[in-house]
C-alpha positions as CSV (number, residue, x, y, z in Angstrom):
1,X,-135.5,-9.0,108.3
2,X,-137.9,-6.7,109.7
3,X,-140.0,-4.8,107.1
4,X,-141.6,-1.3,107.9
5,X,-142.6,1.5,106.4
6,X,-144.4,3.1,103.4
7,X,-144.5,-0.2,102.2
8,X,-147.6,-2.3,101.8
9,X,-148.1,-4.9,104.4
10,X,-150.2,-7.7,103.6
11,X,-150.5,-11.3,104.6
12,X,-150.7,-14.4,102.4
13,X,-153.9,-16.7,103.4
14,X,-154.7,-14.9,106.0
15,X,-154.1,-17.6,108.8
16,X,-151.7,-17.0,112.0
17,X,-149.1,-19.2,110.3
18,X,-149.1,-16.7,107.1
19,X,-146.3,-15.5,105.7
20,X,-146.1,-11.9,105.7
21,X,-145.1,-10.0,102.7
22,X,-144.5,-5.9,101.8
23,X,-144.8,-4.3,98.6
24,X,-142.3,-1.3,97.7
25,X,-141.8,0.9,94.9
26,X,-138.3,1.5,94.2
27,X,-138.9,5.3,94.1
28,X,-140.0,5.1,97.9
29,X,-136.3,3.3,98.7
30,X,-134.3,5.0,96.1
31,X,-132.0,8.2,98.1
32,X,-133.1,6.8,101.6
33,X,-130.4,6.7,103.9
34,X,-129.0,3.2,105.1
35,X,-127.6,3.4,108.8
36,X,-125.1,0.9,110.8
37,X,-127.1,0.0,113.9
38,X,-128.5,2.9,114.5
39,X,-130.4,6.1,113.2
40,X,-127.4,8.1,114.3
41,X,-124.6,6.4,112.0
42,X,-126.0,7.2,108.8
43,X,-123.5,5.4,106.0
44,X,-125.1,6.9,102.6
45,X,-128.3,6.6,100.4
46,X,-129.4,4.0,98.1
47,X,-128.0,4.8,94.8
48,X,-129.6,2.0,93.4
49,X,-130.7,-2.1,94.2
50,X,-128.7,-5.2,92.7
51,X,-130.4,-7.9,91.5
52,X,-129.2,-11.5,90.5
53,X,-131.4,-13.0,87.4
54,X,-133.6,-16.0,88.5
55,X,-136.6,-17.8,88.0
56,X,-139.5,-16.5,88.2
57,X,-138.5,-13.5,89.7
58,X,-134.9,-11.9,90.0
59,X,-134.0,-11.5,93.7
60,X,-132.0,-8.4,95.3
61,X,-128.1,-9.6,95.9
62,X,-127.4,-5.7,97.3
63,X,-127.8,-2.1,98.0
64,X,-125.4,0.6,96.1
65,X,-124.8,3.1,98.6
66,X,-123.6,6.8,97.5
67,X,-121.6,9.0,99.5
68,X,-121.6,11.9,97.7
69,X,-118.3,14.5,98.1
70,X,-116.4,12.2,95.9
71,X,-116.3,9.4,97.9
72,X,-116.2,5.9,96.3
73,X,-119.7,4.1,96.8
74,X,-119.8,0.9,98.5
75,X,-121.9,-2.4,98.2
76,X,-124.0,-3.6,101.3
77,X,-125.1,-7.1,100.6
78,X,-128.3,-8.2,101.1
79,X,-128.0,-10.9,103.6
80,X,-126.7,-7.8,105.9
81,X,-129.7,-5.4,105.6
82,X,-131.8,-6.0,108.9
83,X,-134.2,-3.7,108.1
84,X,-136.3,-1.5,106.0
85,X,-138.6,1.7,107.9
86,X,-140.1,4.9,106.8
87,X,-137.1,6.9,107.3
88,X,-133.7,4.4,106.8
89,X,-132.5,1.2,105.8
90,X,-130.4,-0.5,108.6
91,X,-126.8,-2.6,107.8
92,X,-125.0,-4.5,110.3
93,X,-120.8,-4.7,109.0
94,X,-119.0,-7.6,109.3
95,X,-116.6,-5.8,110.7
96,X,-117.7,-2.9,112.2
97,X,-114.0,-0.6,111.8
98,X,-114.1,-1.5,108.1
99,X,-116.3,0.1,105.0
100,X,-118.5,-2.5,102.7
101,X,-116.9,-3.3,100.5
102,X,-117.3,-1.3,96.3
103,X,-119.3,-3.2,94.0
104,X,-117.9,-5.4,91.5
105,X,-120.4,-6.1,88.8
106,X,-121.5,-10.2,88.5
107,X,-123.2,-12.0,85.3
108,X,-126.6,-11.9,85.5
109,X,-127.0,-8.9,87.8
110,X,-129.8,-6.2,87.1
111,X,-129.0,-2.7,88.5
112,X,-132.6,-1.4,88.9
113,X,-131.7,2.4,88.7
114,X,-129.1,1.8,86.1
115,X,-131.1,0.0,83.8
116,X,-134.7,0.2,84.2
117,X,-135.7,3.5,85.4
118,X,-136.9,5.9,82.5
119,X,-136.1,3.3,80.3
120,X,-138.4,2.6,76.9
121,X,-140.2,-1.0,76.5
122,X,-140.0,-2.4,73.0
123,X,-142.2,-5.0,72.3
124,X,-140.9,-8.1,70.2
125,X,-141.5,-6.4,66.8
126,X,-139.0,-3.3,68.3
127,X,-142.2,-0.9,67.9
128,X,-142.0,1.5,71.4
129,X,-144.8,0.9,73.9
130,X,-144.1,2.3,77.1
131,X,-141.5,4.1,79.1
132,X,-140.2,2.2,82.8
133,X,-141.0,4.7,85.3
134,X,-141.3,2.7,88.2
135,X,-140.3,-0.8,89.5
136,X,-142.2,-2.8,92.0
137,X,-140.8,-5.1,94.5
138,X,-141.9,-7.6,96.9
139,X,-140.2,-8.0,100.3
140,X,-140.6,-11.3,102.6
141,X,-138.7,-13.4,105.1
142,X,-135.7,-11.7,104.4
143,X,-135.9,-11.6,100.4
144,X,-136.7,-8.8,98.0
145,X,-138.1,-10.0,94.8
146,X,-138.5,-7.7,91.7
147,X,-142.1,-8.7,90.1
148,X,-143.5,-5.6,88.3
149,X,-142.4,-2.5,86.0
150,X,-144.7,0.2,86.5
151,X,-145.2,2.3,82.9
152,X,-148.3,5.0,84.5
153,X,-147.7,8.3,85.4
154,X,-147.5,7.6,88.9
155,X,-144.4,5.7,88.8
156,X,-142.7,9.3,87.7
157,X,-144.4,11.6,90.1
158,X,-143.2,8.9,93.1
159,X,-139.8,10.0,91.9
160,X,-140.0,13.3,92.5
161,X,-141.6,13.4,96.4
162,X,-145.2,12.8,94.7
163,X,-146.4,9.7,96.1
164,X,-148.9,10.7,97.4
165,X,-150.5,12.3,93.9
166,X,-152.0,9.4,92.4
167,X,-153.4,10.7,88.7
168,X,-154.0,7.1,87.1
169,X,-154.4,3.4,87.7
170,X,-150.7,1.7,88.3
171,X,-149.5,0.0,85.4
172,X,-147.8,-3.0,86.3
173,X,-146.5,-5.8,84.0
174,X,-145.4,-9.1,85.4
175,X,-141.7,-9.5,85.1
176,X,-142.1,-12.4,83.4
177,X,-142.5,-10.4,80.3
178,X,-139.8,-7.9,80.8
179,X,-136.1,-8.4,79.8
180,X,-133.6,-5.8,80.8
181,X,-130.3,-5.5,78.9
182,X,-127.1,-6.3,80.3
183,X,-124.8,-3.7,81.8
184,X,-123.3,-3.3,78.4
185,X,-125.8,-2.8,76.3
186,X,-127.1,-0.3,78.9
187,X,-124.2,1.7,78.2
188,X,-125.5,2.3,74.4
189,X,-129.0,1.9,74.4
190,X,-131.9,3.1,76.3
191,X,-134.5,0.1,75.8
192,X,-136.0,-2.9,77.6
193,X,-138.0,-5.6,76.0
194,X,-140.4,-8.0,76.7
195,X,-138.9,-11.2,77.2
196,X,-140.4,-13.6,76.2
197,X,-138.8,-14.3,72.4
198,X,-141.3,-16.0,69.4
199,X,-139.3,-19.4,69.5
200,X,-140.7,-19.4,73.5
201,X,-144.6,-18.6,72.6
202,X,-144.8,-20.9,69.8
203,X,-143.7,-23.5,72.5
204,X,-145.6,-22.0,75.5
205,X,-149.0,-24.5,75.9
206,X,-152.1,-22.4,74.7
207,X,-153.0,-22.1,78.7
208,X,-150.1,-19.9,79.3
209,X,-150.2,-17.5,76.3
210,X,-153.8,-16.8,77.0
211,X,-152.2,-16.1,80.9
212,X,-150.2,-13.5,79.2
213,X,-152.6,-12.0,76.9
214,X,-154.7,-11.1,80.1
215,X,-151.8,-9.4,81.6
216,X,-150.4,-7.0,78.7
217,X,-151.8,-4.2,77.4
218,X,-153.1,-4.0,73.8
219,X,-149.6,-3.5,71.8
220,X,-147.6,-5.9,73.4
221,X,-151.2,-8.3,72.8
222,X,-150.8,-7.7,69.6
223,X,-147.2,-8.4,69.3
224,X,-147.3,-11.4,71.1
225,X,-150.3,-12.5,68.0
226,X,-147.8,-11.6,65.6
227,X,-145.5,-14.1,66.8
228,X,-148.1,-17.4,66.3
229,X,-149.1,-18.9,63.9
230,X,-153.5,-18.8,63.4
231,X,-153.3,-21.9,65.1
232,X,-151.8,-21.2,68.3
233,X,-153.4,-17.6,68.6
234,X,-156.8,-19.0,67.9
235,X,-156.2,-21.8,70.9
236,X,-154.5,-19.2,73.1
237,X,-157.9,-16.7,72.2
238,X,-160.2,-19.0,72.9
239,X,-158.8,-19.9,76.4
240,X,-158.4,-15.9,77.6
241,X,-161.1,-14.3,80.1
242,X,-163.8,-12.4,78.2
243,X,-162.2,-9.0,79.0
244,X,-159.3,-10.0,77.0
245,X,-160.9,-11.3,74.1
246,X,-162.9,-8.6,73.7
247,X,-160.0,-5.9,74.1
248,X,-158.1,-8.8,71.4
249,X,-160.5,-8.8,68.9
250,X,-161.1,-4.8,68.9
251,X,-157.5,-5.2,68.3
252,X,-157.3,-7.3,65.2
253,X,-156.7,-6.7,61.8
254,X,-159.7,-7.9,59.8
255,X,-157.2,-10.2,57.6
256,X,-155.4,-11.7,60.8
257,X,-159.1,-11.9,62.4
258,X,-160.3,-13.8,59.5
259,X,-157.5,-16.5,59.4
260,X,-157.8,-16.7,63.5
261,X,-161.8,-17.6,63.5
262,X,-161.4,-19.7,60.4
263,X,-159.1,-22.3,63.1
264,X,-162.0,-22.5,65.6
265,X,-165.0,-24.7,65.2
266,X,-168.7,-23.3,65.6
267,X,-169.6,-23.8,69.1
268,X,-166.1,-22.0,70.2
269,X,-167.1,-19.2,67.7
270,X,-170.6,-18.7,69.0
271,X,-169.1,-18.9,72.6
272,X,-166.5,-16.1,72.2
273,X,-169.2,-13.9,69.9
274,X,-171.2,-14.1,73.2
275,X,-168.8,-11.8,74.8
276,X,-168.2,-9.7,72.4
277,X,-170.4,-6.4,72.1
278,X,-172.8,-6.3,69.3
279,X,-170.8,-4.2,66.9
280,X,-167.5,-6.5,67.0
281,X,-169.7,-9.8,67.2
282,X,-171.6,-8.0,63.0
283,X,-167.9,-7.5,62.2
284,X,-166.5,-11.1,63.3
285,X,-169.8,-12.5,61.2
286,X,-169.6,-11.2,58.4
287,X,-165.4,-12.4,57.8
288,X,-167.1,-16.2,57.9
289,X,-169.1,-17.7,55.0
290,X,-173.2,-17.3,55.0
291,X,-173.3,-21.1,56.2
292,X,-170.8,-21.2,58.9
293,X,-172.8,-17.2,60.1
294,X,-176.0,-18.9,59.9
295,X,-175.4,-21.9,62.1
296,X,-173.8,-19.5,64.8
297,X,-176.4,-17.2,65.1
298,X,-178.8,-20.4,65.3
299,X,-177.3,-21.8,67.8
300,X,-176.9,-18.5,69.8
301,X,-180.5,-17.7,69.9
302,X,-181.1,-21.3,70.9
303,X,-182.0,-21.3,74.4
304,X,-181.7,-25.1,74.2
305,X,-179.0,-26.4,72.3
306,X,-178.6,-30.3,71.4
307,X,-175.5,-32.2,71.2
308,X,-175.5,-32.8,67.9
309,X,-174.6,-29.5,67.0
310,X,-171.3,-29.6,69.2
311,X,-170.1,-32.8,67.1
312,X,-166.4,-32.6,65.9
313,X,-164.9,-35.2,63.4
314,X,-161.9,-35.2,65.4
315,X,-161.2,-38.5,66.7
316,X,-160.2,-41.7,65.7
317,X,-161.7,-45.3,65.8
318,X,-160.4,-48.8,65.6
319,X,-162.4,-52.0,65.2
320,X,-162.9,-54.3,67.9
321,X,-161.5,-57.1,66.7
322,X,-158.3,-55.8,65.1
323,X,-155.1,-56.3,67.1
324,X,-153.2,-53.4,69.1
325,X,-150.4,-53.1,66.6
326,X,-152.8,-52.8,63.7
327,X,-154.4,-50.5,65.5
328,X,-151.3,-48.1,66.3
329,X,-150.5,-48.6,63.1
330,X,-154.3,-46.8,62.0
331,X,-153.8,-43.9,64.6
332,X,-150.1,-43.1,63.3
333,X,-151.8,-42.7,59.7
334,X,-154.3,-40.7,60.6
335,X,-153.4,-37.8,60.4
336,X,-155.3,-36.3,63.6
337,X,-153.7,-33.6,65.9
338,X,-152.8,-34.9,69.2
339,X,-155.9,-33.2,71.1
340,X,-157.7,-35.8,68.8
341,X,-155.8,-38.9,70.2
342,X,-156.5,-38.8,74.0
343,X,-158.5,-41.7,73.3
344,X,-158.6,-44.3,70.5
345,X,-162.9,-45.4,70.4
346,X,-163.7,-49.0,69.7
347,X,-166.8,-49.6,67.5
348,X,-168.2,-53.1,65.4
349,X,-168.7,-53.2,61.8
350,X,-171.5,-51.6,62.1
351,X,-170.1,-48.5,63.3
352,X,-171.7,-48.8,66.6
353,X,-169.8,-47.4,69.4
354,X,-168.5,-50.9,71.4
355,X,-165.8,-49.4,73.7
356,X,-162.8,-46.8,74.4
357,X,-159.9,-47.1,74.8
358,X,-156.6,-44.4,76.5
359,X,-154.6,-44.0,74.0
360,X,-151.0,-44.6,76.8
361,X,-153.2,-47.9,77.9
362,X,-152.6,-49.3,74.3
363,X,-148.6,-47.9,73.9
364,X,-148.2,-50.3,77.0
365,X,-149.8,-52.9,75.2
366,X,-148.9,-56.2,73.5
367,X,-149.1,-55.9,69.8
368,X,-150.3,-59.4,69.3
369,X,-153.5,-58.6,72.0
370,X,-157.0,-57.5,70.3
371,X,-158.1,-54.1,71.5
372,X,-161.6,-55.5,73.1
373,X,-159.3,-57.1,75.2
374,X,-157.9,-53.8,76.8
375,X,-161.0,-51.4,75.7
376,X,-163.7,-50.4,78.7
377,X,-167.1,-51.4,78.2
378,X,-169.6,-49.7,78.1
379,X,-168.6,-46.2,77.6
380,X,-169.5,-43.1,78.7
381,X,-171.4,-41.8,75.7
382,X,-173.9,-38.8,74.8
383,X,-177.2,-39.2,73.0
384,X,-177.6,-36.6,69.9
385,X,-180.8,-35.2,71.4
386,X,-179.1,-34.4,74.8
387,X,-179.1,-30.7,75.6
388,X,-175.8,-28.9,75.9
389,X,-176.8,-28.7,80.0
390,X,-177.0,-32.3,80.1
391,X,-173.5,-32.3,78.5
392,X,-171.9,-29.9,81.1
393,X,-172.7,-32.2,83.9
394,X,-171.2,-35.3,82.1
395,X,-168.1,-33.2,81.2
396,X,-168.1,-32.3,85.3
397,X,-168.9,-35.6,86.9
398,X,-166.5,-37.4,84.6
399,X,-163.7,-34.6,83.3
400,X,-163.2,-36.6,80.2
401,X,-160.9,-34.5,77.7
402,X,-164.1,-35.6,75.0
403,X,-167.0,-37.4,75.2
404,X,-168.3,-39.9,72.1
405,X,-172.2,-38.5,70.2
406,X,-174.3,-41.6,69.7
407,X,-177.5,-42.0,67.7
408,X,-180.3,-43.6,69.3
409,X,-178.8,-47.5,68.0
410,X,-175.7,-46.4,69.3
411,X,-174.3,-45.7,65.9
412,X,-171.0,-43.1,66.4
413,X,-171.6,-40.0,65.3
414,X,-168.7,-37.9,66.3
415,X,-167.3,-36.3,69.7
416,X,-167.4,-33.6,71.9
417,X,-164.8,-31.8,73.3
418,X,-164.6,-30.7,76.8
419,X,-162.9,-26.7,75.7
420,X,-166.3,-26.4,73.4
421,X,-168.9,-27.3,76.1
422,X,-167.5,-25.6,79.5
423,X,-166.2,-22.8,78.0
424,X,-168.7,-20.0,79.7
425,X,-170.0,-22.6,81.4
């Protein structure tokens, strides 16, 4: 389907094979008259775009066409739009001596005009955020996608013939965050929500959240916190861009604040203080005790920091000589997290470190074997006097998930973990 118009014509990669794609506003299609063939044999306007729900963006089924004069409205589906320009959108009938036929609504269909434009957006603790005053649409190879609400001004003045007044930034929020109602609960209320429920975040990897905290604006941030436990919303802060942590922990009440930082070790503190201006970074201090403040502060006005100061307890060891199912045994007891348990390190009786071992190479191991049998030796360790730059390029040459802190005998001291060292790297 050939794409014209107001649009915005771009081209994905850039290369001659591209794909090209066009981005719409519903309020530049909405009332444009849809022709059969040709300019001349105008049918109606668009009344309003049907969409069918899909992952992981709905995609346009239809165009409701109006009449006006009393005349019933008919239903154009998508596969027969040919194409979209400035001035008309162009059908071709099946059968050219008969009308479309009316629409019948489907499950799972999303009448753009009928149930997002003007509408409010709650966010998942039903406070109001914004109103809908636009929606934004991507057009390629003969799909329309729906990817964006836009809640700025601009959205509304494109609906009255304004387009071309632009007072403020779009607003656009991915899809993936909005929910519209059905058709019958569009019938008695006047509300769209963000989709994405609490059962769904506390189950969404840490990655992801922080992906959504980038996108949304500061209310729906905050309600998407209020739906994780410290935890979670300390993981999911800590793996946001700089611009949304800072805009996060403006945000934050000082008592949520508090139980946030308290779930993040030092280094990951004095990495996200570094982003934050001086103000928020005395406030975010002085919610921590005096010995935790004082070794942050140290080791942000250290120009060269050692490894010993990135050492976390968090990992487990087995003896060398034990067997694999002894050893299981130890790492089901232990009580660790499961970031903790990427791999099992193999040390003598001594404590030095001998070995290490992936933790799915010794679930596919005999229980009767000894772990020195299935361990790799040496390992990849870090002296305690190494700087934190030396520790960046082993964390790059070798992307372990943690890397084992060894004295100068090779005694184990602890780990460090890869989030703590690259972060801001």
């Amino acid at each position: 389907m050939n794409t014209t118009g107001t649009s915005e014509a771009r081209t994905a990669n850039g290369s001659s094979g591209a794909t090209e794609y066009n981005l719409f506003f519903f309020s530049e299609i909405y009332k444009r008259k849809v022709c059969a063939g040709k300019i001349k044999d105008k049918i109606g306007k668009v009344s309003d775009l049907i969409f069918r729900s899909s992952e992981p963006y709905p995609e346009a089924v239809g165009i409701l066409i109006e009449h006006g004069w009393g005349k019933p409205t008919e239903f154009v589906p998508w596969t027969q739009v040919s194409k979209i320009e400035d001035d008309a959108i162009f059908a071709a009938r099946t059968d050219p001596s008969k009308p479309f036929p009316p629409f019948v609504d489907q499950p799972g269909w999303i009448m753009v005009n009928e149930h997002l434009m003007g509408k409010t957006i709650y966010d998942l603790d039903g406070r109001r955020t914004e109103v809908v005053n636009d929606v934004h649409l991507l057009s390629s190879a003969g799909r329309m996608l729906l990817v964006h609400v836009d809640t700025s001004f601009n959205g509304f003045l494109r609906k009255w013939g304004l387009g071309k007044v632009k007072w403020v930034k779009d607003h656009l929020i991915n899809w993936k965050y909005v929910q519209p109602l059905s058709i019958e609960e569009a019938q008695t209320k006047d509300a769209v929500q963000l989709s994405i429920t609490r059962k769904q975040i506390k189950e969404m990897p840490s990655e992801d959240v922080a992906d959504a905290l980038e996108e949304l604006g500061r209310e729906e941030q905050q309600a998407v916190l209020s739906a994780l436990d410290s935890g979670k919303a300390a993981e999911a802060l800590i793996d946001a861009e700089p611009r949304a942590q800072r805009q996060i922990i403006a945000n934050l009440r000082k008592e949520r604040a508090k139980t946030i930082l308290q779930e993040l070790s030092v280094p990951q503190l004095a990495t996200l203080f570094s982003v934050l201006p001086h103000d928020h970074m005395t406030e975010m201090l002085d919610l921590l005790s005096l010995d935790e403040a004082g070794k942050i502060k140290s080791m942000m006005e250290q120009e060269e920091v050692k490894a010993r100061s990135f050492i976390s307890n968090e990992y487990v060891t087995v003896k060398r000589s034990r067997t694999v199912g002894e050893s299981l045994s130890s790492v089901r007891s232990s009580g660790k997290n499961a970031d903790a348990l990427s791999y099992i390190f193999v040390v003598n009786d001594d404590n030095q470190l001998a070995g290490v071992v992936d933790l799915r190479d010794m679930i596919l191991a005999r229980d009767d074997m000894k772990v020195e049998e299935i361990m790799v030796s040496p390992p990849v360790s870090a002296d305690d006097d190494d700087l934190r730059e030396d520790l960046v390029a082993m964390f790059e040459k070798y992307r372990y998930r943690m890397l084992p802190i060894v004295d100068s005998k090779d005694h184990l001291l602890g780990v460090a973990y890869y989030n703590d060292i690259m972060k801001g790297s």
